[in-house]
Z-matrix of the N, CA and C atoms (Angstrom, degrees):
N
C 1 1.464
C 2 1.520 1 109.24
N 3 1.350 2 114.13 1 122.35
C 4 1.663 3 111.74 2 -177.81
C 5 1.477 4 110.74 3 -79.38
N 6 0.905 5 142.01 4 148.92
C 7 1.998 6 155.89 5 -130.47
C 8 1.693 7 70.30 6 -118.67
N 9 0.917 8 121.27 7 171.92
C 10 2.085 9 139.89 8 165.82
C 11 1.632 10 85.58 9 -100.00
N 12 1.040 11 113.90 10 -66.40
C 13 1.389 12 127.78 11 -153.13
C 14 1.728 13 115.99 12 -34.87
N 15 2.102 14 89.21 13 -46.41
C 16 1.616 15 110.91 14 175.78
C 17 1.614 16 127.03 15 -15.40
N 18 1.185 17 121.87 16 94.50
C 19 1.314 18 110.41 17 -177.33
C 20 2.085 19 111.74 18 -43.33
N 21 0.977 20 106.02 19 133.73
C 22 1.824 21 114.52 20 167.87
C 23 1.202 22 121.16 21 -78.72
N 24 1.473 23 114.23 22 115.52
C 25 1.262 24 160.05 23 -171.08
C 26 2.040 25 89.53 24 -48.01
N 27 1.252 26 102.43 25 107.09
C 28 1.941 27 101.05 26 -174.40
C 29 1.786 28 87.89 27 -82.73
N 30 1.325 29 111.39 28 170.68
C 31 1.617 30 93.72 29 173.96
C 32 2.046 31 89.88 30 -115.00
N 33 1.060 32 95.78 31 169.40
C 34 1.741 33 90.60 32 -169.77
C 35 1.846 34 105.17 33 -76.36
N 36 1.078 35 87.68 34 162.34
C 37 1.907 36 113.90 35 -168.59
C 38 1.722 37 89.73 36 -108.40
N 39 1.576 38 106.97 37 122.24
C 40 0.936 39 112.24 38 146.32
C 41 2.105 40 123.62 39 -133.58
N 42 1.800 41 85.07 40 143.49
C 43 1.765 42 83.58 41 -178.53
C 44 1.178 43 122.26 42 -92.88
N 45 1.535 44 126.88 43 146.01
C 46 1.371 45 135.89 44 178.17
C 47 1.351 46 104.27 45 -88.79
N 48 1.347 47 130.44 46 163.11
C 49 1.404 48 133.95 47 167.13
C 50 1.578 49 102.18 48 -146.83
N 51 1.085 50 118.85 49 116.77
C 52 1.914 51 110.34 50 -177.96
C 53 1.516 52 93.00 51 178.77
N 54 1.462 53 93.51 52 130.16
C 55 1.454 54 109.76 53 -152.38
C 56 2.274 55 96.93 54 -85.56
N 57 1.712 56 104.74 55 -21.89
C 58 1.149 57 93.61 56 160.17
C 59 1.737 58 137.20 57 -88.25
N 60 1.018 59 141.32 58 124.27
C 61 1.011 60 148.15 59 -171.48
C 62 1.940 61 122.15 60 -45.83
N 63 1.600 62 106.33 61 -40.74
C 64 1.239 63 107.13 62 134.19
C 65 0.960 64 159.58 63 6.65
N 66 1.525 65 102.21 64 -106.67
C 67 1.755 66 132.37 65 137.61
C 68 1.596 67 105.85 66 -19.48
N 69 0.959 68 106.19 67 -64.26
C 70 2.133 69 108.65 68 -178.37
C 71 0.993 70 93.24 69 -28.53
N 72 1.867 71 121.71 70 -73.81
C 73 1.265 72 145.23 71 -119.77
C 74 1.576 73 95.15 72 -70.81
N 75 1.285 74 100.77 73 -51.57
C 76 1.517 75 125.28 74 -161.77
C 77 1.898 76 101.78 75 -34.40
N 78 1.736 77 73.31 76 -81.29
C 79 1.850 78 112.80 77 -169.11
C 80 1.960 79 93.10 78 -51.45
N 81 1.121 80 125.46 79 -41.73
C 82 1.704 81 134.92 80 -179.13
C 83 1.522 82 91.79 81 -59.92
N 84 1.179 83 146.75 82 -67.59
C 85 1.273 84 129.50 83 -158.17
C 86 1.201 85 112.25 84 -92.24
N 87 1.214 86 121.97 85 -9.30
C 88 1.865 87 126.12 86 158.70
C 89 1.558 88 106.64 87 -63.17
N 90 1.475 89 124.75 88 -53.48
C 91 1.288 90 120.01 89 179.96
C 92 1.361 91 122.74 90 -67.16
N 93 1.249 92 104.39 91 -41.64
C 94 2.096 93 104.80 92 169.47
C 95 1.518 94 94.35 93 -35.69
N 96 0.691 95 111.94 94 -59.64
C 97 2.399 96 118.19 95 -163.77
C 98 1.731 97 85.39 96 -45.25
N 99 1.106 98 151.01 97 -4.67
C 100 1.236 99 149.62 98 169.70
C 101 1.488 100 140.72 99 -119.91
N 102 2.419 101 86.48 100 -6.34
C 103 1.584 102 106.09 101 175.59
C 104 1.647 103 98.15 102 61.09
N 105 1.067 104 126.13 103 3.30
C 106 1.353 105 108.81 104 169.71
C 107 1.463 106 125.87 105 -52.60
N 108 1.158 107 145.03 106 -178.78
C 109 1.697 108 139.30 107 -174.13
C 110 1.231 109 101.66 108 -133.06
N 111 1.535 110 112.86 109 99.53
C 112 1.293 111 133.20 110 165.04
C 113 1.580 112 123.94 111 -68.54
N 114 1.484 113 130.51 112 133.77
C 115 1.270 114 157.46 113 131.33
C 116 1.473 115 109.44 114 -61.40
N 117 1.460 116 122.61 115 149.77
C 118 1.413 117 127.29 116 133.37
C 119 1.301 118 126.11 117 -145.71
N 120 1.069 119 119.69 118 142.29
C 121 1.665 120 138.03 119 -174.23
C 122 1.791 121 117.63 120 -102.09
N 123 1.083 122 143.66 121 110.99
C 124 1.378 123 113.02 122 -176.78
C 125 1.348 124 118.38 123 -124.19
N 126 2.044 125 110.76 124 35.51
C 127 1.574 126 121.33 125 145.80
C 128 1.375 127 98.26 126 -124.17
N 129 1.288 128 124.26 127 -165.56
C 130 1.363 129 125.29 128 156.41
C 131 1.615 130 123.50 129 -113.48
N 132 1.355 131 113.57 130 20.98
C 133 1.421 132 134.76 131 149.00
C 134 1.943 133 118.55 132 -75.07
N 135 1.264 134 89.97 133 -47.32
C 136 1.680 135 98.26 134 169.33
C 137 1.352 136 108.26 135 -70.36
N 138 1.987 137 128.94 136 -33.67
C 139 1.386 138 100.44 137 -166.60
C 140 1.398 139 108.06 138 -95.07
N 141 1.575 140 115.48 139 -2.95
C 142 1.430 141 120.45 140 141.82
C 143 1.159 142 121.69 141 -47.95
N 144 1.282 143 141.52 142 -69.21
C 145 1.182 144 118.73 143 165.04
C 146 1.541 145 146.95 144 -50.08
N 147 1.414 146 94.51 145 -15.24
C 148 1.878 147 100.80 146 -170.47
C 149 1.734 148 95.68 147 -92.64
N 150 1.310 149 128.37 148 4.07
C 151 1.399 150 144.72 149 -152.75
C 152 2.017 151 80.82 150 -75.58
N 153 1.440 152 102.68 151 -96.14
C 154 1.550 153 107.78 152 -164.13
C 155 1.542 154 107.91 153 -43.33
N 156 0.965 155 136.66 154 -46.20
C 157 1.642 156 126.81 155 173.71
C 158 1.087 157 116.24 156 -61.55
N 159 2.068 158 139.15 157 -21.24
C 160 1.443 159 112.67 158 174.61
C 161 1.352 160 124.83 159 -132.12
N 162 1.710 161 78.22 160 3.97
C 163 1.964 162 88.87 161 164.55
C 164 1.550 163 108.44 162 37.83
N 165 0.982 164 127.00 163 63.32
C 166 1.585 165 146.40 164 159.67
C 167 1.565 166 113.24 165 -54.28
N 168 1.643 167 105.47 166 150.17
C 169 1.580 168 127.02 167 -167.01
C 170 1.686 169 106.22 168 -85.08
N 171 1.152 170 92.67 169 -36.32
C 172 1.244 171 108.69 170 -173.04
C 173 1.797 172 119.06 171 -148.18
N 174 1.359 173 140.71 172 134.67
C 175 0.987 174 134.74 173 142.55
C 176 1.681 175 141.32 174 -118.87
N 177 1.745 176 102.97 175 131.49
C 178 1.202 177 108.05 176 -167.05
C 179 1.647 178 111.59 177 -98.02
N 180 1.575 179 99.17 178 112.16
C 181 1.662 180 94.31 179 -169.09
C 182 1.747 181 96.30 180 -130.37
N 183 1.884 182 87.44 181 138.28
C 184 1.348 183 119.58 182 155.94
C 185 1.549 184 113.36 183 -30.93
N 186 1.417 185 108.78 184 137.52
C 187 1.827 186 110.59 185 154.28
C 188 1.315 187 93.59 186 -100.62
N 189 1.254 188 161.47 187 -86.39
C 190 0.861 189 134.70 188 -131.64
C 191 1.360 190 137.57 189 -98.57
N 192 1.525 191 116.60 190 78.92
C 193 1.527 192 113.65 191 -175.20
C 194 1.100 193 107.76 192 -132.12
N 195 1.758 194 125.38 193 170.56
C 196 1.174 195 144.53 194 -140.55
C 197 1.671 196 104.52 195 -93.89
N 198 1.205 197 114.14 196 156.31
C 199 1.618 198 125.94 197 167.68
C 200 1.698 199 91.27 198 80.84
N 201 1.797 200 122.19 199 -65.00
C 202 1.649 201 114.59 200 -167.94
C 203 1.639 202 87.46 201 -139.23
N 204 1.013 203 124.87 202 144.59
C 205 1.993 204 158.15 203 -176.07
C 206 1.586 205 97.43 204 -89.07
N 207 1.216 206 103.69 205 126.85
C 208 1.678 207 120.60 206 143.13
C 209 1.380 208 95.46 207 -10.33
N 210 1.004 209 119.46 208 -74.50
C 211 2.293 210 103.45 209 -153.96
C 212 1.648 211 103.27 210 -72.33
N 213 1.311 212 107.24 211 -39.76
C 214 1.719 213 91.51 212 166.15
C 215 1.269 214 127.92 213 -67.46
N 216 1.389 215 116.45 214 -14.86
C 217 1.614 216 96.76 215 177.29
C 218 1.243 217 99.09 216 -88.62
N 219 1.602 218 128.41 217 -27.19
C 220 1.325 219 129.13 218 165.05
C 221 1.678 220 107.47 219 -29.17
N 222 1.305 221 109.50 220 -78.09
C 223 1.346 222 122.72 221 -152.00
C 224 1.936 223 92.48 222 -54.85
N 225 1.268 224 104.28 223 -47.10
C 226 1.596 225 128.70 224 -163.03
C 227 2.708 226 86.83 225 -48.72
N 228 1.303 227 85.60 226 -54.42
C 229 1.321 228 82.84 227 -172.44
C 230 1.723 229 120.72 228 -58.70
N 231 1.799 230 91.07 229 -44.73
C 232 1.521 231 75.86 230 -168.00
C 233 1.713 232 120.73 231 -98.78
N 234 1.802 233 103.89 232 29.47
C 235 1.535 234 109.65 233 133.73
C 236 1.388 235 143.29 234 -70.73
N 237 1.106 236 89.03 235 9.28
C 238 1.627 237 106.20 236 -168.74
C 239 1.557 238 113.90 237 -114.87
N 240 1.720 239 106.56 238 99.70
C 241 1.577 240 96.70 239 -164.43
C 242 1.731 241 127.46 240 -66.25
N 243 1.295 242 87.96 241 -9.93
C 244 1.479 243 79.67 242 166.00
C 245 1.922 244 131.49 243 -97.16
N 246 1.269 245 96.74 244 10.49
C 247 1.418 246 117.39 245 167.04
C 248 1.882 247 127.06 246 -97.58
N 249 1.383 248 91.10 247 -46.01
C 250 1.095 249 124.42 248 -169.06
C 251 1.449 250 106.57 249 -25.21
N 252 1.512 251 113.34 250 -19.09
C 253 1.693 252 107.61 251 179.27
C 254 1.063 253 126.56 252 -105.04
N 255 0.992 254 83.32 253 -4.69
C 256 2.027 255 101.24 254 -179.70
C 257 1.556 256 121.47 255 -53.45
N 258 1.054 257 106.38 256 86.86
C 259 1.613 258 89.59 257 175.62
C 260 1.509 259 126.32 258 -51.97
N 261 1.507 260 99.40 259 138.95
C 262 1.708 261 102.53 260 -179.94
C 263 2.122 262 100.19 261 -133.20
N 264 1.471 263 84.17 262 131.78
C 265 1.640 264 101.39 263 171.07
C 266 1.306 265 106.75 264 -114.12
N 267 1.380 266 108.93 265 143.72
C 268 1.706 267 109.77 266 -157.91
C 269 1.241 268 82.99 267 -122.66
N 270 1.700 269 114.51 268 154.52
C 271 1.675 270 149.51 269 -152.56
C 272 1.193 271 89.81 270 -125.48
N 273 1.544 272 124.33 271 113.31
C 274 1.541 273 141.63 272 166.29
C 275 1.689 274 119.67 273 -139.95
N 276 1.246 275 73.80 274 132.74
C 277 1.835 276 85.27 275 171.60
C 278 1.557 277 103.85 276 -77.54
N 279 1.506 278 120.92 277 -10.61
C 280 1.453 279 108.41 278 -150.11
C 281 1.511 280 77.21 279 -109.98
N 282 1.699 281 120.14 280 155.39
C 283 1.341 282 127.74 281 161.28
C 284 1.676 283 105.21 282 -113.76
N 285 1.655 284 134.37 283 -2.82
C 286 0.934 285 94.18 284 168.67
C 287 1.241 286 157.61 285 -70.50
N 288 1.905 287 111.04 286 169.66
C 289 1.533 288 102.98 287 -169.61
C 290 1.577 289 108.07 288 -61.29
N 291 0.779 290 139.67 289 -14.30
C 292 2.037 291 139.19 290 -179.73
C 293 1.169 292 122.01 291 -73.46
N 294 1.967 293 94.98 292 -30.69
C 295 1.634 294 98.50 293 -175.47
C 296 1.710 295 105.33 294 -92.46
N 297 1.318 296 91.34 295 -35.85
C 298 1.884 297 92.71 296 167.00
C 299 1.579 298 116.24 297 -49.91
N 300 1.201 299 111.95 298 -68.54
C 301 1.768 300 109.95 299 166.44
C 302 1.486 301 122.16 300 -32.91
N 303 1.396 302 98.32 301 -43.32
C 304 1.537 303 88.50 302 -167.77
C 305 1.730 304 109.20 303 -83.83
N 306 1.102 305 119.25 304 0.21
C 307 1.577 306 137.02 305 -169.18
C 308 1.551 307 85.69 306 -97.70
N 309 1.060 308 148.28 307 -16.55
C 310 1.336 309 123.25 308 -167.33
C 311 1.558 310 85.43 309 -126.37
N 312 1.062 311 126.78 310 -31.64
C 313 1.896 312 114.97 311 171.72
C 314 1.514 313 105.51 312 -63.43
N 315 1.513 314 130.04 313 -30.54
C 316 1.392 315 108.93 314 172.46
C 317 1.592 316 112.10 315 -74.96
N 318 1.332 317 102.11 316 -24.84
C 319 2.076 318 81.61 317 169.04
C 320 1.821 319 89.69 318 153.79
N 321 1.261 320 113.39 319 -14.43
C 322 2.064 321 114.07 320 -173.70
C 323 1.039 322 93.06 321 -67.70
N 324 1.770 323 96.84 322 148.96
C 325 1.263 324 117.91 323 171.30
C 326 1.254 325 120.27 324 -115.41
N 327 1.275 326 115.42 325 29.58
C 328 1.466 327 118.55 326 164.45
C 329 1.713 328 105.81 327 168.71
N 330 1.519 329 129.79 328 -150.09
C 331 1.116 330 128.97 329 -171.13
C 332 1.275 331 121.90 330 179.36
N 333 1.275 332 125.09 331 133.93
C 334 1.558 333 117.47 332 -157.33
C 335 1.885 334 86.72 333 -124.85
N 336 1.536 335 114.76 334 155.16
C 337 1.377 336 127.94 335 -161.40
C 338 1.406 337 83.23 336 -114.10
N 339 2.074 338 113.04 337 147.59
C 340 1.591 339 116.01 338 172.95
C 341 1.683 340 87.20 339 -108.91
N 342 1.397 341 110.05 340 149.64
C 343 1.152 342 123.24 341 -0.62
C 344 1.673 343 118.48 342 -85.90
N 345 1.604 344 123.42 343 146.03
C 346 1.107 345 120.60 344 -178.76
C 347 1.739 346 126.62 345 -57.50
N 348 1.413 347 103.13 346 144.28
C 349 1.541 348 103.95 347 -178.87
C 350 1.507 349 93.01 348 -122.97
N 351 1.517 350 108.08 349 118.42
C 352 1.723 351 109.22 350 -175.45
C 353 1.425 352 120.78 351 -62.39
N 354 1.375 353 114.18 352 -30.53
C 355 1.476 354 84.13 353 179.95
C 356 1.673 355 118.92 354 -85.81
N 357 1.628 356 114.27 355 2.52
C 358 1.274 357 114.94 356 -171.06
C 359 1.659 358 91.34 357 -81.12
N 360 1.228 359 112.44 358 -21.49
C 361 1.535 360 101.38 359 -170.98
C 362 1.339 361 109.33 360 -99.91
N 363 1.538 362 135.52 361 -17.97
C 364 1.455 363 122.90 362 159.27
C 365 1.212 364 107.12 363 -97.73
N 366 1.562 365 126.15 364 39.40
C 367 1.426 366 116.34 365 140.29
C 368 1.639 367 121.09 366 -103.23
N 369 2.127 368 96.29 367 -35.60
C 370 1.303 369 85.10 368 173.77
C 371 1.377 370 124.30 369 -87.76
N 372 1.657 371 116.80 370 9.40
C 373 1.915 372 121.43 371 153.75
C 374 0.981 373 105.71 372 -69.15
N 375 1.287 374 126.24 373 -85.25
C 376 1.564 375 120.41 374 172.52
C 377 1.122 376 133.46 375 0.39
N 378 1.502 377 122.33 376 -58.43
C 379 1.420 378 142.04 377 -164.02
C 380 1.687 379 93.71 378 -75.43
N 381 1.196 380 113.02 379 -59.96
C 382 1.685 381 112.26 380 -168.83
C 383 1.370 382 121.30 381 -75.71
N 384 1.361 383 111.80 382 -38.17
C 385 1.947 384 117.08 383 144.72
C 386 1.651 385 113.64 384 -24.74
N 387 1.672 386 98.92 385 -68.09
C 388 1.754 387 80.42 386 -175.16
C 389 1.179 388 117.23 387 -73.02
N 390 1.331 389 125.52 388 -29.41
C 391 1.012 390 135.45 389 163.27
C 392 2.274 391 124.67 390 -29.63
N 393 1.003 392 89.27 391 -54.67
C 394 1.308 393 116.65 392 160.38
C 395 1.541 394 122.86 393 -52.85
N 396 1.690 395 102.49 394 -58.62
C 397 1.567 396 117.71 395 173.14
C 398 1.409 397 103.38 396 -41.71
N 399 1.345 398 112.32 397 -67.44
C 400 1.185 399 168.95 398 -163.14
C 401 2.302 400 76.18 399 -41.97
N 402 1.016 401 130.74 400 -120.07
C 403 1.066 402 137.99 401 162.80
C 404 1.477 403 118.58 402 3.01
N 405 1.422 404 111.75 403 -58.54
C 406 1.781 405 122.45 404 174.95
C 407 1.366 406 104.93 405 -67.88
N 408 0.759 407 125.97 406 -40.73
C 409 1.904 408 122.55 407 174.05
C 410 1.300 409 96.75 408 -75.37
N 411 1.226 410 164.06 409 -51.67
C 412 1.662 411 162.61 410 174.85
C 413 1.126 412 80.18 411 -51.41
N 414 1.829 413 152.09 412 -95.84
C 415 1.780 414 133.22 413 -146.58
C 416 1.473 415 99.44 414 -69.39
N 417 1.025 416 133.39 415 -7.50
C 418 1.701 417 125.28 416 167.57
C 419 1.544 418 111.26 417 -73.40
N 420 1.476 419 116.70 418 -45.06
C 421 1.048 420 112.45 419 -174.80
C 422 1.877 421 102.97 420 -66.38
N 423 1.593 422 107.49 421 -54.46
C 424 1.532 423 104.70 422 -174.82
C 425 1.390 424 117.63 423 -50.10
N 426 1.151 425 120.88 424 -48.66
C 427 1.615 426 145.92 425 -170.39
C 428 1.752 427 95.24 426 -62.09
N 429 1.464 428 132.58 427 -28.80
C 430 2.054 429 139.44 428 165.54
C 431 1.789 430 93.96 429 -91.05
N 432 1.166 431 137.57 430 -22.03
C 433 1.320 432 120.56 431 177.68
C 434 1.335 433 123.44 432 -82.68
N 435 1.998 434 106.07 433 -34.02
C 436 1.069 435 129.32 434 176.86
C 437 1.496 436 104.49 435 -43.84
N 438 1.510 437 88.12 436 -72.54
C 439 1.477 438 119.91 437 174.51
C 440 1.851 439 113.13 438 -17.29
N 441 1.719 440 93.01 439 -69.22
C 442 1.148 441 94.56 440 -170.68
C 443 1.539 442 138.27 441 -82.68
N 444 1.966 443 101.76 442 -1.17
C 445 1.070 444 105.17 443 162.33
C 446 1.275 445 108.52 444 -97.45
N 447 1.224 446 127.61 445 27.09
C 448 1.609 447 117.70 446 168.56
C 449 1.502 448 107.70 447 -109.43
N 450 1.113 449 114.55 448 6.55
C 451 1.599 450 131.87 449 166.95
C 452 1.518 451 126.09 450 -85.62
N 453 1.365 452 102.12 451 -21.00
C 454 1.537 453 133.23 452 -162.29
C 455 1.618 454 99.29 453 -88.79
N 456 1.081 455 138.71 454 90.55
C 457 1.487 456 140.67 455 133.69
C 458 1.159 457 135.01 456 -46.84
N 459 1.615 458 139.95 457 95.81
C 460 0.838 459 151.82 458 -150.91
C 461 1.887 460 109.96 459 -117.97
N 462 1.064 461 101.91 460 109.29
C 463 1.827 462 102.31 461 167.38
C 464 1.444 463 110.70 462 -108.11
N 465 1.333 464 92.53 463 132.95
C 466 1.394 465 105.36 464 -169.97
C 467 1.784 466 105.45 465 -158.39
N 468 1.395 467 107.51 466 150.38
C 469 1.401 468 103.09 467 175.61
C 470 2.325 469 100.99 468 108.08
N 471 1.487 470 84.65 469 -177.66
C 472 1.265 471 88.52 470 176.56
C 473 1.808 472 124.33 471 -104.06
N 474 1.547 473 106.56 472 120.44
C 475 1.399 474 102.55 473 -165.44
C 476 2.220 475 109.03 474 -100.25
N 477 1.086 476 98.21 475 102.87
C 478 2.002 477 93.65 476 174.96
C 479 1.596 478 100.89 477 -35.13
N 480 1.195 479 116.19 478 130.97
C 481 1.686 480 123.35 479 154.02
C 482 1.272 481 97.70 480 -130.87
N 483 1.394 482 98.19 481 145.11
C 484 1.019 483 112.38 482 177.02
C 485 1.963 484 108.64 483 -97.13
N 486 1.471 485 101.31 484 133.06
C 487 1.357 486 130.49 485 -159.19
C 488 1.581 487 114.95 486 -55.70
N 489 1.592 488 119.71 487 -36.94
C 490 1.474 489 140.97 488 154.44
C 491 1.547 490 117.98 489 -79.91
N 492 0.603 491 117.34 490 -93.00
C 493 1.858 492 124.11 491 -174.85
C 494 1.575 493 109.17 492 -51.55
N 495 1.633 494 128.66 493 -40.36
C 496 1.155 495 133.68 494 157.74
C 497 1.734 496 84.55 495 88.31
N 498 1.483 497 133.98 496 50.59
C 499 1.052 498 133.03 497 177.31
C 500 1.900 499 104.23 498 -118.26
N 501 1.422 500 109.34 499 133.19
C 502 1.642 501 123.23 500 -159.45
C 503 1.375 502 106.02 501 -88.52
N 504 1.449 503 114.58 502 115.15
C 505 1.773 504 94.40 503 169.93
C 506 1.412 505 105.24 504 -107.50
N 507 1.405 506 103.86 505 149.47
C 508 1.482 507 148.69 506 -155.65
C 509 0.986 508 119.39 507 -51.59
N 510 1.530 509 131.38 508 -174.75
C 511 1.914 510 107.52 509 159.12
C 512 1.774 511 105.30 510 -89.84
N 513 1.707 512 112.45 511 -13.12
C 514 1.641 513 122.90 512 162.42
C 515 1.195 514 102.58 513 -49.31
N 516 1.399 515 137.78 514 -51.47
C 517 1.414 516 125.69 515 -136.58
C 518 1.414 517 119.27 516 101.81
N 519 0.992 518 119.20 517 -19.57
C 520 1.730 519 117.39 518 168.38
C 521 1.136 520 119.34 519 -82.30
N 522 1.587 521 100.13 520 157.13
C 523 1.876 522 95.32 521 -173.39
C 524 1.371 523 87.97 522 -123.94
N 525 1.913 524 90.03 523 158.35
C 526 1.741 525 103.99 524 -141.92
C 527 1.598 526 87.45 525 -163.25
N 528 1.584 527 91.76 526 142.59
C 529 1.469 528 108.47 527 -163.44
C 530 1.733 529 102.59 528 -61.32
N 531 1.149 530 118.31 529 156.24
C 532 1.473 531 111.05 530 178.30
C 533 1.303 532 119.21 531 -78.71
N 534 1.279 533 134.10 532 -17.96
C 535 1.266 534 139.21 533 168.89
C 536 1.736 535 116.95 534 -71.91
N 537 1.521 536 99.51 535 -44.74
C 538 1.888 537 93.52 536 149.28
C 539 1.329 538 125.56 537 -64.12
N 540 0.883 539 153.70 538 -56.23
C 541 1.568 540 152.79 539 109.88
C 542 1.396 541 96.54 540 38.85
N 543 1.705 542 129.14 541 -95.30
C 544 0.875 543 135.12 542 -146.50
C 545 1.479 544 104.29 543 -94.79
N 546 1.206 545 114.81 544 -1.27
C 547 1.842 546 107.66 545 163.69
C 548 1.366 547 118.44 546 -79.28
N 549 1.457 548 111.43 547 -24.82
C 550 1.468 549 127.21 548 -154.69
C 551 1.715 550 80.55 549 -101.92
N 552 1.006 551 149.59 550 -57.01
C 553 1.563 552 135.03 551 -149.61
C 554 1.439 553 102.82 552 -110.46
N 555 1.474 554 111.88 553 11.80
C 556 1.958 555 98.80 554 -177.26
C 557 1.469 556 89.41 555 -142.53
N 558 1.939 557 109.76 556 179.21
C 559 1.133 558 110.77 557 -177.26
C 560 1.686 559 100.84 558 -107.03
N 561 1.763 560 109.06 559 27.77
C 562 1.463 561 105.05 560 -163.78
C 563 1.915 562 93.72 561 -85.24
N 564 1.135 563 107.65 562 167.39
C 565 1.327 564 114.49 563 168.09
C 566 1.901 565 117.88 564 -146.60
N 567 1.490 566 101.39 565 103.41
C 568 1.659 567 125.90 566 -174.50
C 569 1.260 568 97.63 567 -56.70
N 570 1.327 569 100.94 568 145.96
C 571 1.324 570 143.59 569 150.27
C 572 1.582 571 123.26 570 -125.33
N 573 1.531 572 124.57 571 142.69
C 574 1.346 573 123.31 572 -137.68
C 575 2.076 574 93.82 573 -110.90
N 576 0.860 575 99.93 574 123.93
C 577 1.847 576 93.49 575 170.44
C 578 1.610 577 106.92 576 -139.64
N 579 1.064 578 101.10 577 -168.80
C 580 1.523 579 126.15 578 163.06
C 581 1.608 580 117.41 579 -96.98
N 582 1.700 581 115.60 580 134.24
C 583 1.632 582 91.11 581 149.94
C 584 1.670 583 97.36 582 -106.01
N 585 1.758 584 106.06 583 -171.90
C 586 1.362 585 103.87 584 -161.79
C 587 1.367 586 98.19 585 -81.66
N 588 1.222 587 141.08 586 -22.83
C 589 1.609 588 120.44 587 178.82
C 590 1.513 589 112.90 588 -69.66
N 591 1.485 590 119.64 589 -31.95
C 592 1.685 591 102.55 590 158.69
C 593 1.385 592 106.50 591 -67.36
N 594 1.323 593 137.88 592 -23.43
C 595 1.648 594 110.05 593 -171.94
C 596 1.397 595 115.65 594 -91.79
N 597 1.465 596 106.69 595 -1.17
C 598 1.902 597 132.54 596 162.37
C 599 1.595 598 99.58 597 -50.12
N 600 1.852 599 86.27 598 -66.93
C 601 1.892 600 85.16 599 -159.00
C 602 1.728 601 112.17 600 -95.21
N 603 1.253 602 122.21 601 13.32
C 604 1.179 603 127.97 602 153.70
C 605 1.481 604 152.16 603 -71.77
N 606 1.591 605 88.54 604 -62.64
C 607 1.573 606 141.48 605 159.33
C 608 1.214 607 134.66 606 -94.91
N 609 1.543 608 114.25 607 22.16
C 610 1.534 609 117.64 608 -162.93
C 611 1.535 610 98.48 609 -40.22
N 612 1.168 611 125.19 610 -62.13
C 613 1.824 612 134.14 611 -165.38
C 614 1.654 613 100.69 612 -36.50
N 615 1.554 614 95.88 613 -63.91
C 616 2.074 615 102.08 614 -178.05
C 617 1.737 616 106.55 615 -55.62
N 618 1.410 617 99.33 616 -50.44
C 619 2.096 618 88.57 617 173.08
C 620 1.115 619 113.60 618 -53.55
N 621 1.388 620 128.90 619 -35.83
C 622 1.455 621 123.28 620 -148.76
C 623 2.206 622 91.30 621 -72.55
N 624 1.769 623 92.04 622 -46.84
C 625 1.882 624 89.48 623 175.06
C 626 1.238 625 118.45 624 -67.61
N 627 1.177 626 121.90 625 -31.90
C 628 1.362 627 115.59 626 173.12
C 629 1.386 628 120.63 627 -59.10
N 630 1.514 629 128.96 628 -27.94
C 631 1.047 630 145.31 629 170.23
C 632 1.420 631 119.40 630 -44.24
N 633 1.627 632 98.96 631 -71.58
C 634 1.429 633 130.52 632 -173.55
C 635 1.472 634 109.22 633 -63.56
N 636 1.755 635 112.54 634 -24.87
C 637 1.632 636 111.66 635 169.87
C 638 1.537 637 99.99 636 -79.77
N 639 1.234 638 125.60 637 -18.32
C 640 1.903 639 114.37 638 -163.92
C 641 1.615 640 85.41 639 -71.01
N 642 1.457 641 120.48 640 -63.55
C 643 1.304 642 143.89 641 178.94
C 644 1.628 643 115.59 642 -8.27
């Protein structure tokens, strides 16, 4: 039974960068076949800019375009800490081994050959999307553990009480009621009563009825 409440499943955003218009067209109607949610950029000054507004799953960028190259906008992105995880697979006509190396020293994590063959390219999106997911749910989980052990008050160790008054001194040196004590270092929260041997030697009269009602 689906909840209403259920947050809705976004499907992932991925950006194009390719300075021919084409190229967009191409790689755009290969990804619809997956309903994925396309961006496009067509320098890598613009997909610098479209970066902080759509925070993308994935980006697929050109090496070869005019004014700045595939590996600089590479490098250009993953100075940017709020990008920095984004996987990017770069679009080349070229397969050599030098240009491959140097595509993964600016920061890519893989590389797709033109002309495109669709399913080689919605397997290797696919793959690095979850991959990705895959990672953002691991700092979600740490980032609620973090969380929740910083919520966690822990007493531990050896505390001086004093033997009459039963009053705690501090890691200052002051002595301090135990119920301050234990509000300040736990997640307990007091409430104040009687047990019956203080209401013995307090209240003898009220014990004595309380007695005679147990009776």
């Amino acid at each position: 039974m689906c909840n209403g409440t259920q947050k809705k499943e976004t499907k992932p955003l991925i950006l194009m960068v390719d300075d021919l218009p084409k190229n967009l067209q191409v790689l755009g109607s290969i990804l619809r076949e997956k309903d994925y949610r396309i961006s496009a950029a067509v320098s890598g000054k613009q997909a610098l800019e479209m970066l902080p507004g759509i925070n993308p799953d994935l980006i697929l960028l050109d090496i070869m375009m005019p004014d700045m190259d595939g590996f600089e906008v590479c490098r250009q992105i993953k100075k940017i800490p709020a990008s920095k995880d984004i996987p990017i697979i770069f679009l080349t006509a070229k397969t050599e081994h030098e240009d491959i190396l140097k595509g993964f020293s600016a920061g890519g994590i893989d590389y797709i050959t033109k002309p495109f063959n669709a399913e080689e390219l919605l397997a290797r999106a696919g793959t690095h999307i979850q991959l990705k997911q895959a990672r953002d749910r691991e700092k979600e989980l740490i980032a609620e553990l973090q969380n929740a052990l910083a919520k966690v008050k822990l007493l531990s160790g050896l505390l001086p009480m004093c033997s009459n008054c039963k009053m705690i001194r501090d890691d200052a040196g002051y002595w301090r009621q135990v119920e301050d004590y234990l509000s300040e270092h736990s997640e307990a929260q007091l409430s104040h009563s009687l047990c019956p041997n203080c209401v013995q030697e307090l209240y003898p009269d009220l014990a004595e009825k309380i007695l005679k009602r147990i009776q």
